[in-house]
C-alpha positions as CSV (number, residue, x, y, z in Angstrom):
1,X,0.0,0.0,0.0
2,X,1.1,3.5,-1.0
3,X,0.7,5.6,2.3
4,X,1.4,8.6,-0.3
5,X,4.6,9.9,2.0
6,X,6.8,10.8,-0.6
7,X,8.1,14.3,-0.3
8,X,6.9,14.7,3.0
9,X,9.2,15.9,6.2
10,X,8.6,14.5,9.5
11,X,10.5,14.6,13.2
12,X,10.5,12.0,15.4
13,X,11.1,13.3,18.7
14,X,13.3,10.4,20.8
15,X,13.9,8.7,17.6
16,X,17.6,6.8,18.0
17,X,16.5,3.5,19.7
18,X,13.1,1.4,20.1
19,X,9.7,2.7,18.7
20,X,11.0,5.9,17.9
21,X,13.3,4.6,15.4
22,X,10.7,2.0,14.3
23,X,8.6,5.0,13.4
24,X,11.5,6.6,11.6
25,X,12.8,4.1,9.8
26,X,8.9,3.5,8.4
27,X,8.4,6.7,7.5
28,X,11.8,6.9,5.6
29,X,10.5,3.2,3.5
30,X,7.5,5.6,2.8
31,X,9.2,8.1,1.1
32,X,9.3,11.0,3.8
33,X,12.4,12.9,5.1
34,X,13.1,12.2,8.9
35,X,14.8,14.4,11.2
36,X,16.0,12.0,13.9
37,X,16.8,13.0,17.6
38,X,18.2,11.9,20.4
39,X,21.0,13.4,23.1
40,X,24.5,12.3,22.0
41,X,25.9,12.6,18.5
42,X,26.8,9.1,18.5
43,X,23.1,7.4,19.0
44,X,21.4,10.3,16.4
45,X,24.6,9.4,13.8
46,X,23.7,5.7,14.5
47,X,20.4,5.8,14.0
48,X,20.6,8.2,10.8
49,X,23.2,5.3,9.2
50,X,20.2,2.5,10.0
51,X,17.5,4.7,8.8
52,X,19.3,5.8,5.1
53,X,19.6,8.6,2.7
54,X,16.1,9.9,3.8
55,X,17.2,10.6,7.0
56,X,19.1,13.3,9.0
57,X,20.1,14.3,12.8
58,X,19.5,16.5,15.6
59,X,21.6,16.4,18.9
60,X,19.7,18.3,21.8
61,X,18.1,18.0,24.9
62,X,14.0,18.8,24.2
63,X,13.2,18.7,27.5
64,X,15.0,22.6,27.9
65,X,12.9,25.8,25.6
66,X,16.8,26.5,24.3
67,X,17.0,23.2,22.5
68,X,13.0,23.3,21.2
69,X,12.6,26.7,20.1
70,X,16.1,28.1,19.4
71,X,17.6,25.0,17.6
72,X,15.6,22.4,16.6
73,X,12.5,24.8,14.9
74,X,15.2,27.3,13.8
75,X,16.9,24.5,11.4
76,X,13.8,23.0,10.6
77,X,10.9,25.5,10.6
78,X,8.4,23.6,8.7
79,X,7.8,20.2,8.7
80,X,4.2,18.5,7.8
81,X,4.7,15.8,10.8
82,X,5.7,15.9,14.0
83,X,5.6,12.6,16.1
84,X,6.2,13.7,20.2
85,X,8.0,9.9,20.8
86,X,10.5,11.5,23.7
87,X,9.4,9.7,27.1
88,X,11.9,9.1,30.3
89,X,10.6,7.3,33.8
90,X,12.3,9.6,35.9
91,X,11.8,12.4,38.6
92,X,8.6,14.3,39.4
93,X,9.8,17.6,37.7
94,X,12.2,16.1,35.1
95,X,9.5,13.2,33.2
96,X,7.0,16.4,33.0
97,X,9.2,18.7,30.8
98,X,10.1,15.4,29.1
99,X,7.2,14.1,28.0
100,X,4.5,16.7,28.1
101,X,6.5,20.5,28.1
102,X,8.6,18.9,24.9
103,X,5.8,18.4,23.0
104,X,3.7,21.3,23.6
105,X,6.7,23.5,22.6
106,X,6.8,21.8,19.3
107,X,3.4,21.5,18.8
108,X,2.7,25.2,19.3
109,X,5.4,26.3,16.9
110,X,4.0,23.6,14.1
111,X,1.0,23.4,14.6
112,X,-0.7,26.5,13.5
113,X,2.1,26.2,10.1
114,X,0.3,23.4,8.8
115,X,-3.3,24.9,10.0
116,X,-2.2,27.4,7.6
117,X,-1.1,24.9,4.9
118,X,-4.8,23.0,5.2
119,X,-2.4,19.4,5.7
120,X,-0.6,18.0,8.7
121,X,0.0,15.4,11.3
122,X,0.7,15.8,15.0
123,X,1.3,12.7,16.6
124,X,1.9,11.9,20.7
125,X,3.1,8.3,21.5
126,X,1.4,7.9,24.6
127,X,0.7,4.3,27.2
128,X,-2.0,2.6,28.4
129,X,-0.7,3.5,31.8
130,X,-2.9,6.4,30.8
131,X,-5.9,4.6,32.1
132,X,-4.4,2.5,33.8
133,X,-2.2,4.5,36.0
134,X,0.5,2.0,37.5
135,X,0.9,2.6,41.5
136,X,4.8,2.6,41.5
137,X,4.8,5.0,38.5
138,X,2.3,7.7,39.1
139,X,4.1,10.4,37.6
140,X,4.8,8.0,34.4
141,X,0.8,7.7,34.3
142,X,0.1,10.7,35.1
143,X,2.0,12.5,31.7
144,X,0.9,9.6,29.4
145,X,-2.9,11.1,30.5
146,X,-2.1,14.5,30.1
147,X,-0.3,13.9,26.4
148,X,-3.8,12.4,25.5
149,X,-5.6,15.1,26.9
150,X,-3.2,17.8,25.0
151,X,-3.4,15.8,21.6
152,X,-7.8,15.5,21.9
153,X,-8.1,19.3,22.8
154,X,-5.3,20.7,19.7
155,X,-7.6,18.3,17.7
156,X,-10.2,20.5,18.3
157,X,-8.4,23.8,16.5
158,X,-7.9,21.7,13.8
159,X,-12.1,21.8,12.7
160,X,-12.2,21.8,9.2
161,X,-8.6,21.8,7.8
162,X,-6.6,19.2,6.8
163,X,-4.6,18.3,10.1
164,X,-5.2,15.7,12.6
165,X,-3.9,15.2,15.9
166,X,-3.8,11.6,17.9
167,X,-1.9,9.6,20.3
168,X,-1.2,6.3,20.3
169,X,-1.3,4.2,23.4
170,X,1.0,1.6,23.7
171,X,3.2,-1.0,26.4
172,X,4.0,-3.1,27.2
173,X,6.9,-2.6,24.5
174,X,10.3,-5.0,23.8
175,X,13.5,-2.7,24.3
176,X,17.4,-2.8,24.9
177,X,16.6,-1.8,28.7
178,X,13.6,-4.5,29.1
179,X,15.5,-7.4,27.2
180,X,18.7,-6.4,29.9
181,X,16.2,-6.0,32.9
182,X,15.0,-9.6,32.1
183,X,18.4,-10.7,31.5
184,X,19.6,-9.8,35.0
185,X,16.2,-11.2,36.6
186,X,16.7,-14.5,34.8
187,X,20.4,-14.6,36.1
188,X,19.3,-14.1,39.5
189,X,17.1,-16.9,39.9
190,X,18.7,-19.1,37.5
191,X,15.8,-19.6,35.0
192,X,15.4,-18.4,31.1
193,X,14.1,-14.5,30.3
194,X,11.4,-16.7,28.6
195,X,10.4,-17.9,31.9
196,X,10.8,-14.1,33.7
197,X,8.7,-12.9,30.8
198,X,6.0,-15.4,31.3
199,X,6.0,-14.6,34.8
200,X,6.1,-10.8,34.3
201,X,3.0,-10.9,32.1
202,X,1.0,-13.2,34.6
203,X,1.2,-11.0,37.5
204,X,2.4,-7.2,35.4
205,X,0.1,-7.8,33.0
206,X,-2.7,-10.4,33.6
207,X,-5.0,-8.9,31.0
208,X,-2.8,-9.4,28.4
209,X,-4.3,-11.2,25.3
210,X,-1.0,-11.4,23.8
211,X,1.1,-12.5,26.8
212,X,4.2,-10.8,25.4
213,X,6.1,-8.2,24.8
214,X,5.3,-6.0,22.0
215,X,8.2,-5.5,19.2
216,X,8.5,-1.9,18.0
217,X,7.4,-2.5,14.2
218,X,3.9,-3.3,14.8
219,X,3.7,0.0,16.7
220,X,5.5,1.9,14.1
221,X,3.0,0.5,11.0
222,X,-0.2,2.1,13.0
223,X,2.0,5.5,13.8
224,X,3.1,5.6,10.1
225,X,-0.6,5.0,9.1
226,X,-1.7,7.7,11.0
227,X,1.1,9.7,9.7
228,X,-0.3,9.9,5.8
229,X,-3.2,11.4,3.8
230,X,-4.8,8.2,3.7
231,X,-5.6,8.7,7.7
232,X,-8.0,11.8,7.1
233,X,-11.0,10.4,8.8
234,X,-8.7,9.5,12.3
235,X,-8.4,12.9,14.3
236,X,-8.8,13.8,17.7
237,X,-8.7,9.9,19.0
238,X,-6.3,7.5,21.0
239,X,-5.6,4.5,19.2
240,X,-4.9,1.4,21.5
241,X,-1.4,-0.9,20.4
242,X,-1.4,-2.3,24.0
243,X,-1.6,-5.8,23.1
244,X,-5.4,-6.2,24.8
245,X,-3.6,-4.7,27.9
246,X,-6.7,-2.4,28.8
247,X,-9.8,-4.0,29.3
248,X,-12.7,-1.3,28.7
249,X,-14.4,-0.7,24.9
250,X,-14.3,3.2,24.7
């Protein structure tokens, strides 16, 4: 299928490792230009080499207005989609300018541009732990709510132009962290990670329907769906790739 990319410029916010460069590395087989970022030269010239020709780099810290507004937008002023991928676990203060302030800077800056151009895609790469807010992780929870409450009420400035906005909600997700995590957990019992997995889903995750963890690709296909012309009628919504994880219909 022809997701009609080509010539389009996107940034993918948290884009050298896992989904993020899942996403990028799909929109790039589309036929779009991606701006990759993450905070070390190394990772964002990594990442650029696995993604190709269609893609180039941005070192910087987007949690800080410097790094947002006086670098990032000033290289690359107008781009016709922006997916808000960056997400940490950390402190109180530091996980909310991570993975709520970034994207609002970004957003105000391109959103109203492509209001103006009548064609664009905003995108926020939210959890389930947005409804299902996990106890030792409330301020995790608490962000991934507020990213789908930001991306449902810029949907609503959008009224009759071309542009959507959305989030995605996804986890449980496979990773470099989460495959060493379940290496050192198997290690220290002195079982398989196939067995820490299956244990992590029964009592993590018990509803589950897939009873795994989810690899970055399928998350990146819905992402890039939602990216292109051919999404027109999705806008305003959050879009569940939790593997079954939440158990509610709406």
């Amino acid at each position: 299928m022809d997701l009609q990319l080509k010539g389009k410029r996107a940034i993918v916010t948290g884009s050298t490792v896992g989904i993020g460069l899942a996403i990028a590395v799909e929109l790039a087989r589309e036929g779009a230009s991606v701006v990759i970022n993450g905070r070390t030269q190394e990772r964002v010239d990594k990442a650029v080499k696995a993604v190709g020709p269609k893609a180039s780099g941005f070192v910087g810290e987007l949690s800080t207005p410097s790094a947002a507004a006086a670098t990032l937008i000033a290289k690359y002023p107008d781009v016709e989609i922006l997916i808000n991928n960056l997400g940490i676990y950390e402190s109180w203060q530091w996980i909310w300018q991570v993975n709520v302030k970034s994207g609002i800077r970004l957003s105000r800056h391109y959103l109203p541009r492509m209001i103006a151009a009548r064609w664009g895609r905003i995108l926020f790469v939210s959890s389930e732990s947005d409804v299902r807010i996990p106890a030792k992780t409330i301020h995790y929870g608490i962000t991934k709510t507020a990213q789908v409450a930001l991306a449902r009420s810029m949907a609503e400035t959008t009224a009759g132009t071309g542009v959507t906005v959305n989030s995605v909600l996804v986890r449980p997700t496979k990773s470099e962290g989460m495959d060493e995590l379940l290496s050192f957990m198997a290690r220290q019992i002195d079982v398989d990670a196939a067995a820490v997995e299956h244990d992590y889903f029964a009592h993590g995750f018990p509803s589950s329907l897939l009873k795994r963890f989810i690899e970055p690709d399928p998350l990146a296909h819905l992402v890039v769906y939602l990216s292109s012309p051919l999404s027109s009628a999705t806008n305003g919504a959050a879009l569940r790739v939790d593997g079954g994880v939440i158990r509610s219909i709406l």
